[in-house]
N, C-alpha and C positions, 0 to 999 in steps of 0.2 A: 600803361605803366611807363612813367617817363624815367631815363634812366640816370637822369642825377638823380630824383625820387628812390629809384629801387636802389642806387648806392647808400642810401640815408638809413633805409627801413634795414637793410642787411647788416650796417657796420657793429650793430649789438645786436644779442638774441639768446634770449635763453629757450631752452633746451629741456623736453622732459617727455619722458618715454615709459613705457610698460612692455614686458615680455615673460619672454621662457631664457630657459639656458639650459645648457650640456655643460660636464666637467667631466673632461675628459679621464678616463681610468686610469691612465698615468698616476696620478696623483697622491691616487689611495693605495695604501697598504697591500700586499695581495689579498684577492678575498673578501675585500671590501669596495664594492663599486655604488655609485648613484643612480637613479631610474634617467634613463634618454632625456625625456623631457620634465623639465622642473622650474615650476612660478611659486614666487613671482623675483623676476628681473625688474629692476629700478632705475633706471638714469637720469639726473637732474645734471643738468651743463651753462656755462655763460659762454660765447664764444664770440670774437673779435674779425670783424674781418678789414686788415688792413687797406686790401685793394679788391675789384672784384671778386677775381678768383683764388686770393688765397688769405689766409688769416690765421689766427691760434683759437685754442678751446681747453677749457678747464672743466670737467665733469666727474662726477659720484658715479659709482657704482653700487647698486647691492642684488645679489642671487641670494635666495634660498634654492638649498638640496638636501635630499634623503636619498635615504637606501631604496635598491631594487629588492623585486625577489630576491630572496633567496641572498641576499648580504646581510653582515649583523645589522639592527637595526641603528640607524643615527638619525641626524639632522643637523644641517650646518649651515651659518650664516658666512656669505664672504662677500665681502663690501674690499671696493679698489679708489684710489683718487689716481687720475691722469691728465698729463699735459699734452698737448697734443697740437702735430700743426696739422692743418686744413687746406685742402688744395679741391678747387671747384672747375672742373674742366668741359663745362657744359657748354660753354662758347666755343669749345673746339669743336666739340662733336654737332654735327649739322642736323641730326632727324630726332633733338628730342623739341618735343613741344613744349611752346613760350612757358607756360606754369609748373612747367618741374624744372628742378634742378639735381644734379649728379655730386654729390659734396665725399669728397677721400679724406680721410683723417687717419692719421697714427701717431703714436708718442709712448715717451717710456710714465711709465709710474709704480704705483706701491700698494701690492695686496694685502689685503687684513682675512685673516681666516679664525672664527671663533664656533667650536661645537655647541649643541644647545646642550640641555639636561648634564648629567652628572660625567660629560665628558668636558667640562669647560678648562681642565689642564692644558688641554689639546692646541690649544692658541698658534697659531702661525702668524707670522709677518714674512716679506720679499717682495724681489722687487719683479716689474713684469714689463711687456713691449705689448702695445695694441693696435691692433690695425684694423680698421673697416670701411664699410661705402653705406651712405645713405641716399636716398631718393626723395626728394622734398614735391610736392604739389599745390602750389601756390591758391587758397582761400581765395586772398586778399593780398593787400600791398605790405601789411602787419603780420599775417596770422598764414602758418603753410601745416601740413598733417607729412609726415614724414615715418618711413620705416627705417631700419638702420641693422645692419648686420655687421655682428667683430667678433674677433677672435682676439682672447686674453692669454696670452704670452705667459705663463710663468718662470723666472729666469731662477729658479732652483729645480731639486730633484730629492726624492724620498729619503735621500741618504745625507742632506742637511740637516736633519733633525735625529734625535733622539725620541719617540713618542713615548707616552705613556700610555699604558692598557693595549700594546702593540701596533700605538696608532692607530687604534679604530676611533672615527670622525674628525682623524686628523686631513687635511686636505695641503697637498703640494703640488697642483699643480694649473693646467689652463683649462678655459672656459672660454666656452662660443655661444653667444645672445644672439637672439632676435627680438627684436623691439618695433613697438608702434608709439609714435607719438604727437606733439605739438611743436612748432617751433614759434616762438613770439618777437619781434621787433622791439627793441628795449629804446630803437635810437630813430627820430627823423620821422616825418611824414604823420607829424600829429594827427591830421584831419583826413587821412585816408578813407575811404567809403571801405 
């Protein structure tokens, strides 16, 4: 991999992942909590990288969650959009091997919170801070398989809202993903094998 080459393939790249997520019990009403683990998690992203190690990113979020035992029952969609900058620090660090890379990312953006079934009054908006680290494993000079771990910041609290039906399936608060995905080369190194 020569490295004007790999400055070419990196400087675009979209971004698209599959997971789980947690939402944290903050969020919900007392009495009403989500099961631990809950899919599906979505992330579609475009992301810029100005210089090697660092650049901006623009990405979609969507979780689905429901009720555990023993809470009323719901179901809730919540989809976020975030700006976010990118800082790649894998040239500092000396023992990771040439095909991975170490990519940090965090930024502020804006949650969407919508109940399914006959809770759909329930509607939230706010705004949130996200921070996480991915691990990239380089395919090719195009194509990398990447995990990605974050934490979704929500910058409100329960007592922003008014709910309706006591706020059951109403959601105010953060969510932590884990994700598997692709990363693709939008820019440079047409003919790469």
């Amino acid at each position: 991999m020569g490295n004007a080459q790999f400055k070419q393939t990196t400087k675009w790249k979209a971004l698209i992942a599959l997971g789980i997520n947690y939402p944290t019990t903050d969020g919900f009403v007392e009495g009403t909590y989500a099961q631990s683990v809950n899919f599906p998690t979505v992330n579609l992203g475009i992301q810029h990288m100005f210089k090697r190690t660092y650049g901006v990113k623009l990405d979609y979020g969507f979780n689905r969650f429901k009720n555990d035992d023993g809470s009323p029952e719901f179901k809730i969609n919540y989809s976020r959009i975030n700006a976010q900058f990118v800082f790649d620090p894998t040239d500092y660090l000396g023992f990771i091997p040439v095909r991975m890379r170490t990519i940090l990312h965090a930024g502020p953006g804006f949650s969407f919170t919508s109940p399914l079934g006959n809770l759909g009054e329930n509607k939230q908006s706010y705004l949130n801070v996200l921070g996480g680290m991915e691990i990239h494993y380089a395919i090719n000079e195009k194509v990398s398989v990447y995990t990605d771990v974050a934490y979704i910041y929500g910058l409100t609290s329960l007592e922003d809202y008014n709910p309706v039906l006591s706020g059951l399936g109403a959601f105010n608060g953060s969510v932590f993903n884990i994700t598997f995905g692709l990363a693709v080369s939008l820019s440079g190194c047409q003919f790469c094998d």
